[in-house]
TIBANU-313495 format. One record per residue (C-alpha): residue in one letter; x, y, z. Coordinates in steps of 0.2 Angstrom, whole numbers, padded with zeros to 4 digits, always signed. Example, Ala and Ser with C-alpha at 12.3 -4.5 7.8 and 13.67 -1.06 7.14 Angstrom:
residues 2
A+0062-0022+0039;S+0068-0005+0036;
This chain:
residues 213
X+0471+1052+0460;X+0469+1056+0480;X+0473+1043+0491;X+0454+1035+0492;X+0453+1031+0475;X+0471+1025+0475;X+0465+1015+0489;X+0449+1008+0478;X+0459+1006+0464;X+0471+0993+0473;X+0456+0984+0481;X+0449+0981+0467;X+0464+0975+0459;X+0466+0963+0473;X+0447+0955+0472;X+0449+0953+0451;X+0464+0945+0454;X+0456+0932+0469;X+0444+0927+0458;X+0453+0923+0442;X+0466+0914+0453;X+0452+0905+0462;X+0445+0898+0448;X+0462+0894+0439;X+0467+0877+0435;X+0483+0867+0432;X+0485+0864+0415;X+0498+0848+0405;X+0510+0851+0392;X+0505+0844+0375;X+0521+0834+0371;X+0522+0820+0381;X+0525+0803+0376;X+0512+0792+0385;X+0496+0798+0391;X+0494+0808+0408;X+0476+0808+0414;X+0473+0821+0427;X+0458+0821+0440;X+0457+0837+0452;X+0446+0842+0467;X+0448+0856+0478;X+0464+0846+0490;X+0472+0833+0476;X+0477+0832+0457;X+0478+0812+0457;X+0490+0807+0442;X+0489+0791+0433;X+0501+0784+0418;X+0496+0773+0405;X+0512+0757+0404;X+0524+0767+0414;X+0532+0757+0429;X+0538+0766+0444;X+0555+0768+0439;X+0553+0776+0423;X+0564+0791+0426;X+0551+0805+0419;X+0537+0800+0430;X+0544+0809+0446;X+0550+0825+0439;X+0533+0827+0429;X+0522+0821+0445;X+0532+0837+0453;X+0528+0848+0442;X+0509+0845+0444;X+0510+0846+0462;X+0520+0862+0460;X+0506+0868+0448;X+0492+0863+0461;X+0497+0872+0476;X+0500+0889+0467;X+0484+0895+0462;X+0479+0891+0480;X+0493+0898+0488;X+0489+0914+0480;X+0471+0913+0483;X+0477+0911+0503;X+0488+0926+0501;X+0474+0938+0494;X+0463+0931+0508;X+0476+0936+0521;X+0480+0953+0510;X+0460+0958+0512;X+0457+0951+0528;X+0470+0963+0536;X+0465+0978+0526;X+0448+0972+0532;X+0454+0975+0550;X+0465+0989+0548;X+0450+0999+0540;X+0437+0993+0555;X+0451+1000+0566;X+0452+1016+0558;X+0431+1017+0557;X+0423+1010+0572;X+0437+1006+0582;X+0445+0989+0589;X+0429+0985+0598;X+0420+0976+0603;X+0407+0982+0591;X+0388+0980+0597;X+0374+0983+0582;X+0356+0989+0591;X+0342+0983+0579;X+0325+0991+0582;X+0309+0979+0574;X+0292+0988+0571;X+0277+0973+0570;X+0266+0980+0559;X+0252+0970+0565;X+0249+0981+0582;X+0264+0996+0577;X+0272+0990+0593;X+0292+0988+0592;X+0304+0978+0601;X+0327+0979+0603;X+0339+0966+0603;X+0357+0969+0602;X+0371+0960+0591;X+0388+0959+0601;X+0398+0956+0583;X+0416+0944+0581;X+0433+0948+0585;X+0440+0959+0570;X+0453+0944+0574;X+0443+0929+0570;X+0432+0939+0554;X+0438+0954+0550;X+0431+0956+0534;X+0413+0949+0537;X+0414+0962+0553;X+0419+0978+0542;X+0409+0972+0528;X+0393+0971+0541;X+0397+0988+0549;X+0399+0997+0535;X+0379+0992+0530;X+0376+0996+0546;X+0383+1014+0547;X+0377+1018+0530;X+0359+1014+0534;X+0357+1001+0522;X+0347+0990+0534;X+0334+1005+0538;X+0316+1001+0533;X+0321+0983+0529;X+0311+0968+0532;X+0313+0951+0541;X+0304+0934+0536;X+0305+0918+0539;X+0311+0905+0526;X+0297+0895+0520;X+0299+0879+0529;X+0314+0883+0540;X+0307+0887+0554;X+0323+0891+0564;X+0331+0904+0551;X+0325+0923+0552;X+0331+0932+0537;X+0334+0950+0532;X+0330+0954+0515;X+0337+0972+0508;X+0321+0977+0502;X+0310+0992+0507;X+0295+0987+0517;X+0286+1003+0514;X+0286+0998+0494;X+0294+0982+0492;X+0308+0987+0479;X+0325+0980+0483;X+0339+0992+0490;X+0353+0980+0484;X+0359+0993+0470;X+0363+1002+0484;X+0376+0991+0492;X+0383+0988+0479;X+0386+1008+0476;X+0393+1009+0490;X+0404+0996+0490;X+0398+0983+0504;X+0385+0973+0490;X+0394+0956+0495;X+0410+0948+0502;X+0423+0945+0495;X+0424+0926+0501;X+0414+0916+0514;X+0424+0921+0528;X+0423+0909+0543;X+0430+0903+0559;X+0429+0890+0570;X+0427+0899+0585;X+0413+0906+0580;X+0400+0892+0574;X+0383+0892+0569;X+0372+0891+0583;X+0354+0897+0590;X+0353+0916+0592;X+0370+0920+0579;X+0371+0929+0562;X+0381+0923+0547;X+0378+0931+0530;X+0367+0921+0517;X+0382+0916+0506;X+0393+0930+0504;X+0379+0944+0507;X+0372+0957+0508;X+0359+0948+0514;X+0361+0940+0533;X+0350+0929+0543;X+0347+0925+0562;X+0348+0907+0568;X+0334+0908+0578;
């Protein structure tokens, strides 16, 4: 294998990983003597025994073991996030540079065949390197070309772009997924960056973007 696929091969060892620990769960031994009940959401395992008083000497030492159970699949989710999120930036780097990094959009209106630019000044490959790799990487494949706008029926201030070719409406997303930019691998987001009029976010975790407009 040359170092490319080598390189694929990790990546993608990395993602199956992220999602199978992203959508673990803590799990409670069989053989206890009184019941545990277990109630999770995404920040809390909350832990309730059945006629065991505070002092009962297994309480504590099993209450730790659930906490220590909760905080590893996220702390491994966090670490894959930081683990692609700097082989995000490394590879912008190497590609397109540190930046900034400016995106030129040309529109064609079919009604009169007139056209119109704007330019997109992109984030900090330190505040979303893989949303800003992922998007370039569209970008410098052509994926966008012959593409089509539209408004989302009944929200007015949202301008999407749908990968689908507007000379004969069949949908290009095959081929961002061949080449290997079909969608991120997490809702990357920062808070120095919020949605507001005139910014582009992906539609969930792409391809697809939109234009708060």
């Amino acid at each position: 294998l040359d170092e490319v696929e080598m390189n694929e091969m990790k990546y993608n060892n990395i993602v199956e990983d992220f999602h199978a620990a992203e959508y673990s769960r803590p799990f409670l031994p069989r053989n206890l003597d009184h019941l545990i009940q277990t109630r999770q959401d995404e920040s809390q395992i909350s832990v309730e025994r059945n006629n065991i008083g505070e002092n009962n000497s297994h309480h504590g030492p099993i209450k730790d073991w659930l906490d220590k159970r909760q905080l590893k699949p996220h702390g491994k989710v966090e670490k894959l996030k930081d683990f692609i999120q700097e082989e995000s930036r490394q590879e912008a780097i190497k590609k397109f540079g540190t930046g900034p990094h400016y995106v030129k959009f040309t529109v064609e209106f079919p009604e009169d065949n007139s056209t119109g630019d704007f330019v997109v000044e992109l984030a900090s490959l330190d505040l979303m390197p893989h949303a800003v790799n992922t998007f370039l990487g569209q970008v410098s494949q052509r994926l966008w070309d012959s593409t089509v706008f539209w408004h989302h029926d009944g929200v007015d201030h949202v301008m999407a772009a749908a990968g689908i070719n507007y000379k004969n409406g069949e949908t290009k997303r095959h081929y961002f997924d061949a080449l290997g930019v079909g969608a991120l691998s997490f809702g990357e987001y920062s808070a120095e960056v919020p949605h507001k009029e005139f910014t582009l976010a992906f539609q969930g975790r792409g391809p697809e973007f939109y234009i708060n407009a």
